[in-house]
KEKE-3310 file (N, C-alpha, C; in steps of 0.2 Angstrom, whole numbers, plus 5000, padded with zeros to 4 digits):
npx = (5004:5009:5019:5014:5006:5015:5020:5010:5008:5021:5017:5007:5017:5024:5014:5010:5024:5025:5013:5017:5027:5022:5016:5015:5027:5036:5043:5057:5060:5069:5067:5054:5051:5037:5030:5013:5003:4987:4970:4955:4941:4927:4918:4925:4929:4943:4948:4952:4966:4981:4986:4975:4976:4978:4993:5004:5015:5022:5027:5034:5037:5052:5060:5075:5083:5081:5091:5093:5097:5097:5093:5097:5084:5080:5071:5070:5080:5094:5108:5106:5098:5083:5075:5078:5074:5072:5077:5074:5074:5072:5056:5060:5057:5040:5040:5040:5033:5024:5011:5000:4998:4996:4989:4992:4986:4992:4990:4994:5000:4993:4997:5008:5018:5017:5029:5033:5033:5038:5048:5038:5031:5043:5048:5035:5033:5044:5041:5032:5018:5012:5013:5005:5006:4997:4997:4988:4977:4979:4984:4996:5014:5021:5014:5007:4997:4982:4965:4953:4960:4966:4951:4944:4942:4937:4935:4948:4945:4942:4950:4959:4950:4948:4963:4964:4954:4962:4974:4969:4966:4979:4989:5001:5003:4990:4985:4993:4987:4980:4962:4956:4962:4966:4972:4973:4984:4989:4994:4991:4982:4980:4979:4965:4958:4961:4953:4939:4939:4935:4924:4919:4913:4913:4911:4910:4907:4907:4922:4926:4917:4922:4936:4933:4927:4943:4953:4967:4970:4982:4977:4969:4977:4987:5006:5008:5000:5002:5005:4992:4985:4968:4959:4946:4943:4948:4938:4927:4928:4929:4918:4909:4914:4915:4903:4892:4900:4905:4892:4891:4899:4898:4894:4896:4910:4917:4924:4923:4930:4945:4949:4957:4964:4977:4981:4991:4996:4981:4973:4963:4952:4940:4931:4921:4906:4900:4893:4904:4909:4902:4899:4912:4917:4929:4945:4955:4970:4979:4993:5002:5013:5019:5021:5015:5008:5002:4990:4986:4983:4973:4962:4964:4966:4966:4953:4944:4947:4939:4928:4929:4922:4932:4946:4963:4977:4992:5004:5018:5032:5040:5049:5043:5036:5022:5028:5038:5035:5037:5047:5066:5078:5090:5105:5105:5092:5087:5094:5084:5071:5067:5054:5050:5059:5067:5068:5065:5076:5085:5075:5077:5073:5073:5072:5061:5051:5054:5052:5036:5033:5036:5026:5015:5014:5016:5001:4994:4999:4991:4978:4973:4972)
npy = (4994:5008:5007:5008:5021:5027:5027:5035:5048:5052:5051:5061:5072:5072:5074:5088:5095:5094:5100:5114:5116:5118:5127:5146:5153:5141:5144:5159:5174:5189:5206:5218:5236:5247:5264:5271:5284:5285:5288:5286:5288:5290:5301:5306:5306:5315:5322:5335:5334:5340:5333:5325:5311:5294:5288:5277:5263:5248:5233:5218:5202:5198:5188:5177:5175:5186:5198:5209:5221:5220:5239:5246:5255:5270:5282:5298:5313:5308:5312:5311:5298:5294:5282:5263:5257:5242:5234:5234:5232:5245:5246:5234:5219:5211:5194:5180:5168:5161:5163:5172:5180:5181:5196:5205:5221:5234:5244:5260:5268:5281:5296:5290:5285:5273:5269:5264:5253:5244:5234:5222:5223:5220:5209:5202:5201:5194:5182:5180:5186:5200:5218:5229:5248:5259:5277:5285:5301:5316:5312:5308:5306:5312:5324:5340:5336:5336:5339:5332:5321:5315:5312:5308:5292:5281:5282:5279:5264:5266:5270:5261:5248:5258:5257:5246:5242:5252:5243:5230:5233:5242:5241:5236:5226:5221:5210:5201:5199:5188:5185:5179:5178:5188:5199:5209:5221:5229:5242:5249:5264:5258:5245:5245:5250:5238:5229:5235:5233:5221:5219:5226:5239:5256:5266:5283:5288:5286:5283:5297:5300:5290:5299:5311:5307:5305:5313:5310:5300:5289:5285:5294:5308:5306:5305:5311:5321:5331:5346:5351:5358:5359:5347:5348:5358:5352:5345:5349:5357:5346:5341:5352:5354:5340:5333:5324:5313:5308:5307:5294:5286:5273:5265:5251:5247:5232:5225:5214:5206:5204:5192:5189:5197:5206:5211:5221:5229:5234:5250:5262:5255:5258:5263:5253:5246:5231:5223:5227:5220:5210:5205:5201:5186:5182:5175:5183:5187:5195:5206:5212:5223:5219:5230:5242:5256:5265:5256:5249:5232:5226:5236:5235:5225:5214:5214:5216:5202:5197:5197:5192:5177:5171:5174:5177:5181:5186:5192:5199:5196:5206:5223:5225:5237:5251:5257:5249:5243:5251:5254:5249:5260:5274:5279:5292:5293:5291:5297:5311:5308:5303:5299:5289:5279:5276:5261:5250:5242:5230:5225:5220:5229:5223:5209:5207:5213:5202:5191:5194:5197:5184:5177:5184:5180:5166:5166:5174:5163:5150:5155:5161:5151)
npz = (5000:5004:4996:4981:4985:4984:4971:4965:4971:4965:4951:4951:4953:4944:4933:4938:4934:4922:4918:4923:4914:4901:4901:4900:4906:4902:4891:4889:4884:4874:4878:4871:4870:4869:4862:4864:4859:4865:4856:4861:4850:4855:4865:4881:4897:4904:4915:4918:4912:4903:4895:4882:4883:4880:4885:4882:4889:4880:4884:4880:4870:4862:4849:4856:4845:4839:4830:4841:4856:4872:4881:4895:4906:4910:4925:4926:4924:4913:4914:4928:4933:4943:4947:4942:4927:4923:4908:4890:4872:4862:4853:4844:4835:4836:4844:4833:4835:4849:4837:4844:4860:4876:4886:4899:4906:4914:4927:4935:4952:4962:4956:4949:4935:4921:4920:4931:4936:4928:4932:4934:4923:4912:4916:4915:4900:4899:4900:4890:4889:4884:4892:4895:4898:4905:4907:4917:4916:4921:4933:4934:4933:4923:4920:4924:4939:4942:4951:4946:4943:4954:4960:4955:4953:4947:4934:4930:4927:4914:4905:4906:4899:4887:4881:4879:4869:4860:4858:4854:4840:4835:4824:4825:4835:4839:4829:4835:4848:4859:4862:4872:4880:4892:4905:4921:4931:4943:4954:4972:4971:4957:4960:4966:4954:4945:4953:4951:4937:4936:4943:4955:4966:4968:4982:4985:4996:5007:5009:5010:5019:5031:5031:5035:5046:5054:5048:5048:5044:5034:5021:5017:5013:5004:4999:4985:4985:4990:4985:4982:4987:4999:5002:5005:4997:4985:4983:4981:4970:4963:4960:4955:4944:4936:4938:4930:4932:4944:4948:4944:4949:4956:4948:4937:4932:4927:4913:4903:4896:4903:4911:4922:4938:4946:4960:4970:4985:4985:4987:4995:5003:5012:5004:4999:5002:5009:5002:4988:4981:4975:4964:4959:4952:4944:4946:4959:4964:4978:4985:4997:5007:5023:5031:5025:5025:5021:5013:5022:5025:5035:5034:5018:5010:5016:5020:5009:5005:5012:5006:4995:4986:4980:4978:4984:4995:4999:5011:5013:5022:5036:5035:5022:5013:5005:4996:4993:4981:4970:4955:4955:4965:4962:4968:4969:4967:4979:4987:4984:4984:4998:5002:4992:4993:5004:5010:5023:5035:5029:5020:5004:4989:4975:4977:4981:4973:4962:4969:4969:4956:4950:4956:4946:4936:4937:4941:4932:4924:4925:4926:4913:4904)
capx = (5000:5015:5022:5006:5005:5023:5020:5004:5013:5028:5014:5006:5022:5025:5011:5010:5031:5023:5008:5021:5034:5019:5012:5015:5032:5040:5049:5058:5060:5071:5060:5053:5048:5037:5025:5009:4998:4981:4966:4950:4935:4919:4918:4926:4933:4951:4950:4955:4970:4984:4988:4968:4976:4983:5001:5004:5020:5019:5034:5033:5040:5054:5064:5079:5086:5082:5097:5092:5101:5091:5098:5096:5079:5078:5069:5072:5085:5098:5114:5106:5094:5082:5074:5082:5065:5073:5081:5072:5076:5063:5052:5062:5050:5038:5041:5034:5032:5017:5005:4996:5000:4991:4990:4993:4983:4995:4988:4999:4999:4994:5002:5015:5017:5017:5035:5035:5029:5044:5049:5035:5031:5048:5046:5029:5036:5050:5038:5029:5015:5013:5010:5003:5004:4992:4997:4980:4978:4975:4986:5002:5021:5022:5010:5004:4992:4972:4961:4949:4965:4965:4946:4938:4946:4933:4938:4955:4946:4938:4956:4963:4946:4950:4969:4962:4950:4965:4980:4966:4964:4984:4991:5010:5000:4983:4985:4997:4983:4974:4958:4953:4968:4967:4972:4975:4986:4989:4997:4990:4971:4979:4974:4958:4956:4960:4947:4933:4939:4934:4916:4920:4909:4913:4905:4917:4904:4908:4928:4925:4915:4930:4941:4930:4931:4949:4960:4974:4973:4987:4972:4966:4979:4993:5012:5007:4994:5005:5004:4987:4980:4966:4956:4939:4941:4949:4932:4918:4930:4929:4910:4907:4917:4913:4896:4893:4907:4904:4884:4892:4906:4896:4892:4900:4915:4917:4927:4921:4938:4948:4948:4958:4967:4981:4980:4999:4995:4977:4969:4955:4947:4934:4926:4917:4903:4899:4890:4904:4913:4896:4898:4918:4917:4934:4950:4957:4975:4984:5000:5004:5019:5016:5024:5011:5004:4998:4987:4988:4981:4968:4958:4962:4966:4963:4946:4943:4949:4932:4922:4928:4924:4937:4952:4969:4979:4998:5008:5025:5035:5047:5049:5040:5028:5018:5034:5041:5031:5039:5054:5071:5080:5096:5107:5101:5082:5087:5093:5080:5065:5068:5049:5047:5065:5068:5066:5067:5084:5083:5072:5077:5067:5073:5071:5053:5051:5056:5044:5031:5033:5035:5018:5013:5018:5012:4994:4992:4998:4986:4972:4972:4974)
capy = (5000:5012:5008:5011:5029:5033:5029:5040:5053:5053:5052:5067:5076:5072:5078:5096:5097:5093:5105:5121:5118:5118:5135:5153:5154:5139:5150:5165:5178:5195:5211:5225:5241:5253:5269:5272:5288:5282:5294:5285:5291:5292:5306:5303:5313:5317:5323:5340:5332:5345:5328:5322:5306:5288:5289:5273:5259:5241:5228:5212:5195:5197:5181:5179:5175:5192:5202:5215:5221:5226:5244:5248:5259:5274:5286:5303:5315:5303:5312:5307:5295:5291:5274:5260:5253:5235:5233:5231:5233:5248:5245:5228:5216:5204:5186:5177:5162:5159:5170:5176:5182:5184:5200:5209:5227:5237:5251:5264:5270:5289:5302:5288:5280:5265:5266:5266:5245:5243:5229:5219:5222:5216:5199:5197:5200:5190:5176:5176:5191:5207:5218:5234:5250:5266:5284:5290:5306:5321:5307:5301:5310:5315:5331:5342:5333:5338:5336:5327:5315:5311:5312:5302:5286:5274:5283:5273:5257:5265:5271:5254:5246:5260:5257:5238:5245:5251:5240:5228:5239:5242:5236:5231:5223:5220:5206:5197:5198:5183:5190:5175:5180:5196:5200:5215:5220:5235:5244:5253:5265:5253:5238:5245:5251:5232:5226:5237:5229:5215:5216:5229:5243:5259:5269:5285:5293:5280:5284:5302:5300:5290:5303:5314:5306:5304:5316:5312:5293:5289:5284:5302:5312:5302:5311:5314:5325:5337:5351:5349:5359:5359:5341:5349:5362:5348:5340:5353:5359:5341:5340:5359:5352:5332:5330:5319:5307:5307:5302:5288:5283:5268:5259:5244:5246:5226:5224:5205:5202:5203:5186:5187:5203:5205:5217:5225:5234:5240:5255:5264:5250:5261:5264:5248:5242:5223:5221:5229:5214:5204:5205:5200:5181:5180:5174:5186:5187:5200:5204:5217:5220:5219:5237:5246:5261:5269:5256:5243:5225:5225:5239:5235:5219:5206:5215:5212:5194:5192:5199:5189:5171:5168:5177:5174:5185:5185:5197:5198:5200:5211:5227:5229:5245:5252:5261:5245:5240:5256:5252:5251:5268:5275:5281:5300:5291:5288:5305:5315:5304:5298:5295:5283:5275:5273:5254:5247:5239:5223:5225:5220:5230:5221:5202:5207:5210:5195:5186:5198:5197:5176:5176:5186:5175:5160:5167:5170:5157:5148:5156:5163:5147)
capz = (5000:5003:4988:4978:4989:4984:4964:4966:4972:4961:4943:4953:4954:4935:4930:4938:4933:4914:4917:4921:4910:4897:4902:4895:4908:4899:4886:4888:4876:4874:4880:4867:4872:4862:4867:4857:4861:4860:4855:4857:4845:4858:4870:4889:4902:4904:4922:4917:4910:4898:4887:4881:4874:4883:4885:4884:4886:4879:4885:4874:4871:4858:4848:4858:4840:4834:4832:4845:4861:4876:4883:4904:4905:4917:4926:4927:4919:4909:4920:4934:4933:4950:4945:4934:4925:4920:4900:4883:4867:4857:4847:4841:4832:4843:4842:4826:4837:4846:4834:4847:4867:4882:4889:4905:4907:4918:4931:4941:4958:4962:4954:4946:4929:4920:4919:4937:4935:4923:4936:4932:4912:4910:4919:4911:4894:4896:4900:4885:4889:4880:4895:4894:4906:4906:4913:4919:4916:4930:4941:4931:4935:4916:4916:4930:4943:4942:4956:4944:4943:4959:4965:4951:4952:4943:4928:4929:4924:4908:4906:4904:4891:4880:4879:4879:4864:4856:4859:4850:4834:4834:4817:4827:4841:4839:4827:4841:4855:4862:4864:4876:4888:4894:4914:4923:4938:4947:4960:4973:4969:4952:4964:4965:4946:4941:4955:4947:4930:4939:4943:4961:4964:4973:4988:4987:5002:5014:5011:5015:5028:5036:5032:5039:5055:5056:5043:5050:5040:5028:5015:5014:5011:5002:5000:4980:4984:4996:4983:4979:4992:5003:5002:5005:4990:4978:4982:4978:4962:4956:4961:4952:4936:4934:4941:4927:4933:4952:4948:4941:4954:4962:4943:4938:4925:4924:4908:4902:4892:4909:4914:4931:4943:4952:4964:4973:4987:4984:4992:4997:5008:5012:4996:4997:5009:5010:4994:4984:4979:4975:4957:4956:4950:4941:4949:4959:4969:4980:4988:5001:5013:5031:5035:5022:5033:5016:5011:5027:5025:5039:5029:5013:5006:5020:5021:5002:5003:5016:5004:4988:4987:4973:4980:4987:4999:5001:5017:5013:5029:5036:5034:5013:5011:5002:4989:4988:4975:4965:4953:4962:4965:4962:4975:4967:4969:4987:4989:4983:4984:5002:5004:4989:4991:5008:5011:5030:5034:5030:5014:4998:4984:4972:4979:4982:4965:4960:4971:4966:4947:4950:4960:4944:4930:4939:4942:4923:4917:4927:4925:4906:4899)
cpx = (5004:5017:5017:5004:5011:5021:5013:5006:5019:5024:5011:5011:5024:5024:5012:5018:5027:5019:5013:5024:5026:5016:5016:5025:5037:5046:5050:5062:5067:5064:5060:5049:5045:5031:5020:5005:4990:4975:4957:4945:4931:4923:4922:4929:4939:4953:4956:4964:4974:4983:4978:4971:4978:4988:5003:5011:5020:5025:5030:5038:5045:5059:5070:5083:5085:5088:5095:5095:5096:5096:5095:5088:5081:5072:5069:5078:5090:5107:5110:5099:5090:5080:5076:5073:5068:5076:5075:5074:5070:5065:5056:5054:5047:5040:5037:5030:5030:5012:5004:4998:4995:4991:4987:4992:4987:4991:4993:4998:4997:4998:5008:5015:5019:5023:5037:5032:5033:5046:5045:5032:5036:5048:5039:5033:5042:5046:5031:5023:5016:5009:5008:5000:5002:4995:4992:4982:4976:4980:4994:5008:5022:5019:5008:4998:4985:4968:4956:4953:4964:4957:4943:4940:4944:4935:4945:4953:4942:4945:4959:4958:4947:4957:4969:4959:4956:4972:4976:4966:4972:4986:4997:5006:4996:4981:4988:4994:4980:4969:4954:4958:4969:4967:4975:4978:4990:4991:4994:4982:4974:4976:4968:4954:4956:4955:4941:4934:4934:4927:4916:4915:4909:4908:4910:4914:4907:4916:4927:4924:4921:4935:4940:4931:4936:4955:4966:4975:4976:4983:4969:4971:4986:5001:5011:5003:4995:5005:4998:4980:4974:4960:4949:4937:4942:4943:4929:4923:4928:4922:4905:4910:4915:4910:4894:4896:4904:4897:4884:4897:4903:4893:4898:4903:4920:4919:4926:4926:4943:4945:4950:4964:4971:4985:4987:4996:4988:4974:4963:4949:4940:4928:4923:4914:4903:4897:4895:4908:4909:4898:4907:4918:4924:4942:4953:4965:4979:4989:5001:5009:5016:5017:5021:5006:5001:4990:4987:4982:4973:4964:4956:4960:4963:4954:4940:4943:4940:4928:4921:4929:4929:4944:4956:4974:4987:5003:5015:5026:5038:5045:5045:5034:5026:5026:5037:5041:5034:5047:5060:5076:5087:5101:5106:5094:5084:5087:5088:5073:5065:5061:5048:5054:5068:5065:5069:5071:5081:5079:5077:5073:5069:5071:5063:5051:5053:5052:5038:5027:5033:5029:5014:5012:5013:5004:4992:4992:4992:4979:4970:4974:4969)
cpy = (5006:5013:5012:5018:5033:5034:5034:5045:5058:5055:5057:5072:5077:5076:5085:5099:5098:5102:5112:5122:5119:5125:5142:5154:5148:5140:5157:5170:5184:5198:5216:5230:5246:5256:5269:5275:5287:5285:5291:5288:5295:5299:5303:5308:5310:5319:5331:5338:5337:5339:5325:5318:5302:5287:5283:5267:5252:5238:5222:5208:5195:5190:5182:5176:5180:5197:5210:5215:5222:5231:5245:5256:5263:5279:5291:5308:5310:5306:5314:5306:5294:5283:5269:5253:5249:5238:5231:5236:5237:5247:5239:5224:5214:5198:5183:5172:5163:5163:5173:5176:5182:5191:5203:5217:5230:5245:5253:5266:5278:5292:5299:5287:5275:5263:5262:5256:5241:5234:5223:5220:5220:5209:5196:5197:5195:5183:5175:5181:5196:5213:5226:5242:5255:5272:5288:5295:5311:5318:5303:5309:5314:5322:5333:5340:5339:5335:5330:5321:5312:5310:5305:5295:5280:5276:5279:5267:5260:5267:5265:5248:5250:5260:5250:5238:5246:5248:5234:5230:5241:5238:5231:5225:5220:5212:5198:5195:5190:5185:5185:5174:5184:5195:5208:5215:5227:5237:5249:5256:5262:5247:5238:5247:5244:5226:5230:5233:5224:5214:5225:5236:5248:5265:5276:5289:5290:5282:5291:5303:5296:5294:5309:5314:5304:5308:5315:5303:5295:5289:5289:5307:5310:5306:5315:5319:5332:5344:5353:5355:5356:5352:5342:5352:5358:5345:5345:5356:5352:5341:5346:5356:5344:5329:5324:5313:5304:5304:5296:5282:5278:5263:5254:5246:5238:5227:5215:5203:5203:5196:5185:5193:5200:5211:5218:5230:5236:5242:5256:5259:5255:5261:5259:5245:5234:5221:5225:5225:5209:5201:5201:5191:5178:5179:5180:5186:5194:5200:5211:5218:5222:5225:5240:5251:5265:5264:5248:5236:5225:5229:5237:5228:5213:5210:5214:5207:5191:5191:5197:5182:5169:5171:5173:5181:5183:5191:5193:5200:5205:5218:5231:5233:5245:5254:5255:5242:5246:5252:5253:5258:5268:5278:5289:5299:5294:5295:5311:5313:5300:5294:5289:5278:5273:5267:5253:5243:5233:5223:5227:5221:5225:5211:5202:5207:5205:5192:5188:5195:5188:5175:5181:5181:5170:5161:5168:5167:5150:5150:5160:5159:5147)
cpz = (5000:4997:4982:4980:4986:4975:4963:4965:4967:4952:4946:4951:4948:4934:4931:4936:4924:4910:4915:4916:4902:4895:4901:4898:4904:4895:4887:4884:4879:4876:4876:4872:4868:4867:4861:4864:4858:4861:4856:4854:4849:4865:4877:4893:4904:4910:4922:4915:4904:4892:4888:4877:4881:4882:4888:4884:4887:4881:4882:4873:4862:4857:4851:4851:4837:4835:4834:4851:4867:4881:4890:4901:4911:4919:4930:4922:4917:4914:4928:4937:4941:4951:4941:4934:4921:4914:4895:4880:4865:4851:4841:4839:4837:4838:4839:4831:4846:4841:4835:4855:4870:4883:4895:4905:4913:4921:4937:4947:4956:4961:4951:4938:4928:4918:4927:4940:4928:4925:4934:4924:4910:4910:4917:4903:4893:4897:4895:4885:4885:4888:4895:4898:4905:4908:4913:4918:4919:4934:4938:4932:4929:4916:4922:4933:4942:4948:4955:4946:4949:4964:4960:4948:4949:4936:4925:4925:4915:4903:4900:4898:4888:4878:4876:4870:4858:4852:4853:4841:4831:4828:4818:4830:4839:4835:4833:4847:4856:4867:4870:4884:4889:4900:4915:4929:4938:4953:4965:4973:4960:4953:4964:4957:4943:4946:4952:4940:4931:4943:4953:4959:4971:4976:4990:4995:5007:5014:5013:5019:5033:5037:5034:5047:5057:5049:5042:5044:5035:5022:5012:5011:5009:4999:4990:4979:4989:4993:4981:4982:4997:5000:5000:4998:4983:4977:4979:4973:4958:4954:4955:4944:4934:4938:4938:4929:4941:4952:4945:4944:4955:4955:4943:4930:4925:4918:4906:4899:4898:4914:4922:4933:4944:4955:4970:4975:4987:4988:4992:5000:5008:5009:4994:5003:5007:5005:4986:4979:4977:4969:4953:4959:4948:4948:4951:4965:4970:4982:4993:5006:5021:5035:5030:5029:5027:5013:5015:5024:5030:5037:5024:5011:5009:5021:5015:5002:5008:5011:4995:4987:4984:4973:4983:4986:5001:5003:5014:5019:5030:5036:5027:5016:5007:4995:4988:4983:4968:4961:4957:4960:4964:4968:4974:4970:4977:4990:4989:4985:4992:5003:4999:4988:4997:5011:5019:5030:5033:5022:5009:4991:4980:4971:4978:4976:4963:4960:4968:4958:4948:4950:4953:4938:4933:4939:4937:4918:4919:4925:4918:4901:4895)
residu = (UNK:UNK:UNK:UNK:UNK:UNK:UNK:UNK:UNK:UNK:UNK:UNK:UNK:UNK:UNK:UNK:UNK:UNK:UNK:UNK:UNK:UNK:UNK:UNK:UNK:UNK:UNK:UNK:UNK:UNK:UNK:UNK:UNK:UNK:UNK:UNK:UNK:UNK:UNK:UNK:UNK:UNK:UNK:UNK:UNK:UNK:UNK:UNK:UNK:UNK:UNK:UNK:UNK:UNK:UNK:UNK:UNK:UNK:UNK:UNK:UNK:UNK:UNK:UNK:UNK:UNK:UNK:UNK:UNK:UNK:UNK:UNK:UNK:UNK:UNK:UNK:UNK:UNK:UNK:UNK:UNK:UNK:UNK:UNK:UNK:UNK:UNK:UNK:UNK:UNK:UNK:UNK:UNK:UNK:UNK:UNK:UNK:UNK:UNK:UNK:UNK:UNK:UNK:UNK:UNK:UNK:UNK:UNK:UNK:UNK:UNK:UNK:UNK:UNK:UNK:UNK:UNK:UNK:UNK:UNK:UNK:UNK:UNK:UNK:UNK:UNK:UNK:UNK:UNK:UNK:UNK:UNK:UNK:UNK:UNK:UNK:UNK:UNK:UNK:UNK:UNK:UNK:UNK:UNK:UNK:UNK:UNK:UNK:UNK:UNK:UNK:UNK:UNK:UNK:UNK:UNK:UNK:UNK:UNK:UNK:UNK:UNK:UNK:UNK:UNK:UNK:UNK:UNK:UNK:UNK:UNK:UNK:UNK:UNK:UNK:UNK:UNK:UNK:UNK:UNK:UNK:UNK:UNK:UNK:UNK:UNK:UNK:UNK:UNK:UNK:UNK:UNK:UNK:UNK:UNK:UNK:UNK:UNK:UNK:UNK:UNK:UNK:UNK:UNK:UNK:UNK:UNK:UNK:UNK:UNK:UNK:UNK:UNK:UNK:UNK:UNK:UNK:UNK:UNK:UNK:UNK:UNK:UNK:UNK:UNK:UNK:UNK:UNK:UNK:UNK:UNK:UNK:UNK:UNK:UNK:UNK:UNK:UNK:UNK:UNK:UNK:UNK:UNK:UNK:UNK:UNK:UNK:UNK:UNK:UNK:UNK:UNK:UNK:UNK:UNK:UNK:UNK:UNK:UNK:UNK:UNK:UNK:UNK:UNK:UNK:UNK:UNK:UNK:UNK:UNK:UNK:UNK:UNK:UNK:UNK:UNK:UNK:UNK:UNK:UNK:UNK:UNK:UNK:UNK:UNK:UNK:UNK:UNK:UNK:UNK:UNK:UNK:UNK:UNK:UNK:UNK:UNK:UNK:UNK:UNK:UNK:UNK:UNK:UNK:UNK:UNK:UNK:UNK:UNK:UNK:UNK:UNK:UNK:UNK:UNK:UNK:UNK:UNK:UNK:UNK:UNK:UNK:UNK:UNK:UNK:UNK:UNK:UNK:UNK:UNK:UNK:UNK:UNK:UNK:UNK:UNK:UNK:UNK:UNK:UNK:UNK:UNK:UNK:UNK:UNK:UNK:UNK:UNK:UNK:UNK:UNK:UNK:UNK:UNK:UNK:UNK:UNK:UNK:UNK:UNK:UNK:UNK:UNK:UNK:UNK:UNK:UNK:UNK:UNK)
# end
């Protein structure tokens, strides 16, 4: 009987070695990088945005037979860069071989960009994704910040279907897509943008009435929003300007081609009472570090995970935060940016990433088969 329990075992063990090595991680490529500004047709709000377009950057799975190099990416001025956003080669061809791709919808944190997930579009694209990142507009590092940017946050997921809309429609790309694997993942009020994707449905009254009773929370008044002024006036500007939008905050921007989330860090707990998760069916997995005080676990994520039968929740230890989640810094970054670069002794951003991006790769190659 033993025996019989161990060959069991052993053709168990087979199999799921068969199954991975089968799956989208299997083979890895070179990394392309290309940017495409994208316009769509219908009407939409921009969130008093200067750029009315999607400022957009794709990472993708190039042949490592193509004679392309991939060059160090940065961010910031080039004599003295603050963050180093991973290596790919632009605008190199995509790999002929498989046809078609999955892809991965990338959403940024407040006030950041979609370079600023460099980390992870890298490591998806070298496993075989085309991954795809957004700079919301009103709320991205590129162009001066807008109230709208930061108040009207459901906007973000229409954001990311019309970049989706276009990335489709792309004459480089579009042809390359596997319209029956699409996932998205996000960082931060991105965490909460790729849970709206996902069936979620917010309640923004319920989050100011908490910030009401307690201003002093890290979730109200977050360090990108330091110049921004006075909280109450950004409100009744947004409310006097994008009425339209705010009467719409609490509908459901579900995207049906977004098969399954993966949420880093996401915020705004509040913003959702008990019925606001009813509607997300789809696979979804998070990841937060245990030293987050911007967007901590017992609010956000571990109180989401009650409220979605089909989730999965993973506390990194240690000292990781909320910026760990940001590309790794330069010893410039560290200097100038101590809030988004200083990591707690002992933490290594870049290991985390690793994991992170791992626990990325593996959740889609599971679930966008």
């Amino acid at each position: 009987m033993r025996t019989l329990r161990w060959v069991a075992t052993l053709i168990l063990v087979l199999t799921v070695m068969v199954v991975a090595r089968a799956g989208f991680g299997a083979t890895t490529y070179e990394v392309g990088m290309s940017s495409r500004v994208f316009k769509p047709a219908h009407a939409r709000n921009w969130r008093g945005a200067k750029t009315e377009a999607l400022v957009t950057t794709i990472w993708y799975p190039v042949s490592v037979d193509a004679a392309v190099h991939e060059e160090p990416v940065v961010i910031g001025p080039p004599e003295g860069p603050l963050f180093l956003a991973g290596s790919a080669a632009a605008d190199a061809p995509i790999a002929a071989a498989p046809a078609k791709f999955p892809v991965v919808m990338l959403s940024h944190g407040t006030g950041g960009a979609a370079l600023q997930l460099a980390w992870l579009g890298t490591v998806l694209a070298r496993h075989g994704f085309i991954a795809v990142g957004v700079n919301h507009p009103g709320n991205n590092a590129l162009e001066p910040y807008t109230a709208e940017g930061f108040v009207l946050w459901w906007e973000r997921a229409t954001d990311i279907s019309d970049a989706l809309d276009a990335l489709l429609s792309d004459p480089t790309f579009g042809p390359h897509v596997d319209e029956g694997r699409i996932g998205a993942a996000g960082f931060s009020i991105g965490g909460y943008t790729v849970l709206e994707l996902a069936g979620a449905r917010t309640d923004q009254e319920r989050f100011l009435k908490a910030c009401e009773t307690d201003p002093t929370l890290h979730k109200c008044v977050v360090p990108e929003m330091k110049n921004m002024g006075d909280p109450e006036r950004m409100l009744a500007k947004v409310r006097a300007s994008s009425a339209e939008s705010m009467a719409r905050g609490g509908a459901s921007y579900r995207d049906q081609r977004v098969r399954a989330v993966f949420a880093i860090a996401p915020a705004v707990g509040q913003a959702f009472d008990a019925d606001g998760f009813r509607e997300v069916t789809i696979p979804v997995s998070m990841v937060v570090g245990a030293a987050d005080r911007i967007a901590p676990v017992a609010t956000n994520a571990g109180r989401f995970l009650a409220l979605m039968p089909n989730a999965h929740l993973t506390v990194l230890p240690g000292g990781v935060a909320h910026y760990t989640f940001l590309d790794t810094c330069t010893d410039a970054g560290k200097a100038k940016l101590p809030v988004y670069c200083g990591d707690a002794e002992g933490v290594d951003r870049e290991k985390a990433h690793t994991t992170v991006s791992e626990m990325a790769v593996k959740f889609f190659d599971r679930n966008l088969r």
